[in-house]
N, C-alpha and C positions, 0 to 999 in steps of 0.2 A: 504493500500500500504506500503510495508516493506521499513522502511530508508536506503540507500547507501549514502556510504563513499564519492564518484564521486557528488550527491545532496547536501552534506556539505558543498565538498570539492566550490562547483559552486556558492552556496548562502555567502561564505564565500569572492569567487574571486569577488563580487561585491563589497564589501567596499573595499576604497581606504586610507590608512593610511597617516593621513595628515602630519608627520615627514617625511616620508618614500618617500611619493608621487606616492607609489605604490600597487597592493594589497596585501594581505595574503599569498596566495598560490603564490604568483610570490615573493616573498621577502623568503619563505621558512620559516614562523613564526609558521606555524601551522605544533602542534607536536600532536601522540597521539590519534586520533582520534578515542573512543572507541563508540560503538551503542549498545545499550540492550533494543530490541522492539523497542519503542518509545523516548526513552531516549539514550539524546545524551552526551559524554564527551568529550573536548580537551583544550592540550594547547596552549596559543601564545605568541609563546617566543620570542621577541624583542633583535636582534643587539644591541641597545641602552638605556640606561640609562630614562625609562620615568614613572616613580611612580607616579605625578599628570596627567598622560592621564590613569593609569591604569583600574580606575573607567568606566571611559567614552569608551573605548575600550569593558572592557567584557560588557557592557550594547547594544552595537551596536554590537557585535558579534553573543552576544545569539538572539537578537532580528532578525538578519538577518537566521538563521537558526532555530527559534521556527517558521519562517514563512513558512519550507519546509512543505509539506505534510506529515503527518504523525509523524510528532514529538509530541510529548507531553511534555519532560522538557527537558531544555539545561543546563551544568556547564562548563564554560568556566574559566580555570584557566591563568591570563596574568601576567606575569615575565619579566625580563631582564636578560641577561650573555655578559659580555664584554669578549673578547678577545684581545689577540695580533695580531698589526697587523704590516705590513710588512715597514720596514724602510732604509732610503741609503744603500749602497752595504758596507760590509766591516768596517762597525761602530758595534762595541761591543755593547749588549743590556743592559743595566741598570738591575741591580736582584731588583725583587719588583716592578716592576712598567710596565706594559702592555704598555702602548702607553703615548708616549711626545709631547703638542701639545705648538707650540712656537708661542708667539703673537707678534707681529711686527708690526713697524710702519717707513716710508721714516724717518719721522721727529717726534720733540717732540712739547706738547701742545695739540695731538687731541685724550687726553683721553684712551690711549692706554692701561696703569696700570689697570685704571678704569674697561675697559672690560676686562683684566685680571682676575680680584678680581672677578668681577659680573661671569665671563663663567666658572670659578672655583666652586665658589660656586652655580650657579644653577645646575652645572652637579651635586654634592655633593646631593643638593633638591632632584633630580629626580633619587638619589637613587646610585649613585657612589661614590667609594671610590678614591678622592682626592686628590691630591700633588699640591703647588703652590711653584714653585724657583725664586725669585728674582733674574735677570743677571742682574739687571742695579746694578753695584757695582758701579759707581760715583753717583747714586743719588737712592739708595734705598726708593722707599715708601709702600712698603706693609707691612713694621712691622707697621704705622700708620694705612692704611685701614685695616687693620685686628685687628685691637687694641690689639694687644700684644707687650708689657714690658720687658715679662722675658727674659733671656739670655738660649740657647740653653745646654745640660749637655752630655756628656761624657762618659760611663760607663769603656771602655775601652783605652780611651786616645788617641783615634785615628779617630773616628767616633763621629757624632751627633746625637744625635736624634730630630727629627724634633718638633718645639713647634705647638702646636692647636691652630686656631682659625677659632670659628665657625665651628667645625666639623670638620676643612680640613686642615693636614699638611704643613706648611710653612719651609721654609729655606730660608735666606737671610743673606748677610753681613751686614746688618742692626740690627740682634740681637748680633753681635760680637763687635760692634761698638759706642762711644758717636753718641748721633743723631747729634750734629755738630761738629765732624770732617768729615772734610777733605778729601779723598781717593786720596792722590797725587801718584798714581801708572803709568807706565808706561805701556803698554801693555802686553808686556809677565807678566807679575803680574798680571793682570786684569783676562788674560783667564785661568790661572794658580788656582787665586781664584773661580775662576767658576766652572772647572773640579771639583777642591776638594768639592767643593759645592753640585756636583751633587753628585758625586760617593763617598764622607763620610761622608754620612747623612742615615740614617737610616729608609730607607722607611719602610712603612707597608704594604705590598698587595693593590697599586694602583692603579687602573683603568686608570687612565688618570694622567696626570702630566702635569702639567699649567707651559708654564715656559714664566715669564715676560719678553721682552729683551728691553735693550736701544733702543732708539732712532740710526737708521741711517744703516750703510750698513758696521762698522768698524772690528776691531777686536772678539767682542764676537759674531756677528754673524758669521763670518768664522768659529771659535772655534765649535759652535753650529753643522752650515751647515758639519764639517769634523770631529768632535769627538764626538756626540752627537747625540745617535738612535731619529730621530725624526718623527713623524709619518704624521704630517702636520702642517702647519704654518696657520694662520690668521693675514689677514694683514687688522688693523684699521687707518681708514682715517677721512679727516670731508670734504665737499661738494666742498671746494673751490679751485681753482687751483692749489695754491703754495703747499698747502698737498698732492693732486694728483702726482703733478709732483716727489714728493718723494717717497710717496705709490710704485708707478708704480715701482720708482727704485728698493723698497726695493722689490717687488713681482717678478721682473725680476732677482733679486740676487739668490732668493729660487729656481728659474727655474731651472738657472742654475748651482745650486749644487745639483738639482736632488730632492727637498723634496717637497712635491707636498701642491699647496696651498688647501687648505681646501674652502676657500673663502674670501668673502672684509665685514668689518661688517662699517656702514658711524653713526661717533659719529655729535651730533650736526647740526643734518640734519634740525630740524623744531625748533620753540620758538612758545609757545603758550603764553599770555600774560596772567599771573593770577589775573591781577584783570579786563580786557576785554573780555578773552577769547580769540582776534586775534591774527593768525596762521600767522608767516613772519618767511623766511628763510634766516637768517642774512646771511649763510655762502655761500648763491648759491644753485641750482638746481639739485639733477640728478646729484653729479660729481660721486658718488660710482658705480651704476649703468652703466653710459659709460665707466668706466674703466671694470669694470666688464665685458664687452661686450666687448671690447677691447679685451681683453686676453682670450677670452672663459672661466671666471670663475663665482663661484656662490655670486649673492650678498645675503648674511647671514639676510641684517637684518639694520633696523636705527633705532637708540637711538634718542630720542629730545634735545636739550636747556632745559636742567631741572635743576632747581635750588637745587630742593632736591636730585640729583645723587651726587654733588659735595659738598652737606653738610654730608649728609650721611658715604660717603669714608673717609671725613676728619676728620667726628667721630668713625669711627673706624668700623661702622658696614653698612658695603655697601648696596645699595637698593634693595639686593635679601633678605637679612637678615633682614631690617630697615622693610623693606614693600612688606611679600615675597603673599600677595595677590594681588599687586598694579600694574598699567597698565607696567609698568617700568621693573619690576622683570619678567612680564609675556613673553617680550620681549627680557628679559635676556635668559628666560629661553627654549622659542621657538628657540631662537639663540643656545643654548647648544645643546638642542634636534637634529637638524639638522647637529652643527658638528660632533657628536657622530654618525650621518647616514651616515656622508661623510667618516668618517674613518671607521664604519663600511661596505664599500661598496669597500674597499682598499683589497690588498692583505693578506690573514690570516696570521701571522707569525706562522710557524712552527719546528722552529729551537729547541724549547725545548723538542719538543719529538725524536727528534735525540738522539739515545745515545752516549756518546764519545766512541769514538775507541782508544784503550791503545794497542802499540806495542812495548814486552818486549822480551826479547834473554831467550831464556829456554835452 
């Protein structure tokens, strides 16, 4: 019995991609689909950034189609391509950098940084190119979790180039700065320093761009929400109510300036005891979750009470980096996988293959 494309294409529509939550042929992964006799070729090209599922994918692809009748060998080639995607009306796009994703939190204390550094760097894992911005200019810490020292360089005296750590481009007024000074700024200085932050610094061909913000609902979030292409926000909480009643504010802020939340990720949801093993949930039950519900948005994902999250960051090499096979990073890294599907499931941005229209007096 001769292989058809429609037989591929059917044994292929039965797995279900567990990032995606959908299958193959309805997500549009599968490209290429070439047949010679019995031998089958295609590829599945992935919206999203997932280099540790790639294994696991062609292995359950081939296997689902060596099952059709008539096959005899499968090569299933699996990749990733990010794209731009689509951001507030009338904010100018950042050159270099595909999509800006802003982490946010009502208030400060529930770990907010932390999943910054960690959603930064496990996108970077699974195979995307990087950018982390520091907005919190009063109280910078990713030059510590990322363990970098050096001071940022200049070629042209106007621009930065952004320093590395762990693979993934940073900028922060944290490398401009003694780590104990001061930032006694006023606000128009605040957002002022931020602008320059984003737009004279010298990206490289971005995929994503992580950008940390303070704590609350004040000025650098406005600055962000009205000057600043951003593709979606994530807003992190922890279980109990006084963070919720924040969370909710800062989620209803994004609403309404139009930048769609991505999802709620709940830090310090569980504490397992390491020398008994028992599981108590110091902080409350379930609050990420009924917010979540609340607002029709996606709950991303809970991080535990882990001792070693917040030794890790304070040493400089966060828990994707510290322990990137470890239950902790995996979590991280599932969490990445999925906001990478939410903005890939956003509007394409198109605006770069417009060409400009020049109108001169001849």
């Amino acid at each position: 019995m001769a292989v058809t494309e429609l037989a591929v294409q059917t044994a292929l529509k039965s797995l279900v991609d567990p990032s995606t939550r959908k299958d193959y042929i309805t997500t549009k992964s599968v490209k290429n689909i070439q047949i010679d006799g019995g031998k089958v070729s295609f590829d599945i090209l992935l919206g999203y950034p997932a280099a540790s599922q790639f294994g696991k994918i062609k292995a359950e692809v081939e296997a689902a189609v060596q099952a059709v009748e008539g096959v005899t060998a499968v090569t299933a080639n699996v990749s990733s391509k990010i794209v731009s995607h689509s951001v507030q009306r009338g904010v100018k796009l950042i050159p270099n950098v595909k999509n800006i994703i802003a982490v946010a939190s009502g208030k400060g204390g529930v770990g907010k940084s932390t999943t910054a550094v960690n959603l930064a760097l496990a996108l970077a894992a699974e195979g995307a190119s990087v950018g982390m911005l520091d907005a919190d200019i009063y109280g910078p810490s990713q030059p510590t979790m990322l363990g970098i020292t050096d001071k940022p360089e200049s070629v042209d005296g106007k621009n930065l180039d952004p320093l590395i750590g762990h693979g993934i481009q940073a900028m922060s007024i944290g490398f401009l700065i003694d780590v104990e000074t001061p930032m006694v700024w006023r606000g128009p200085m605040v957002t002022q320093a931020l602008e320059q932050l984003l737009n004279n610094t010298n990206w490289k061909d971005l995929d994503y761009l992580v950008v940390d913000l303070p704590p609350g609902t004040g000025d650098i979030q406005l600055t962000l929400a009205q000057r600043v292409p951003v593709t979606g926000a994530v807003i992190v909480t922890t279980p109990q109510d006084i963070a919720l009643i924040d969370a909710r504010k800062g989620l209803k802020m994004f609403e309404k300036v139009g930048i769609p939340i991505i999802g709620v990720v709940e830090n310090m949801s569980l504490h397992i005891c390491s020398k008994c093993g028992n599981e108590e949930r110091i902080f409350g039950e379930g609050g990420g979750e009924r917010m979540c519900k609340d607002y029709s948005v996606e709950f991303l994902g809970a991080l535990p009470l882990d001792g070693s999250i917040r030794h890790d960051t304070d040493s400089g090499k966060p828990s994707v980096v510290a322990d990137p096979d470890g239950r902790v990073s995996d979590i991280y890294k599932t969490i990445a996988r999925r906001v990478a599907v939410k903005i890939g499931e956003t509007a394409v941005d198109h605006s770069t293959k417009f060409p400009n229209i020049v109108i001169s007096n001849t």
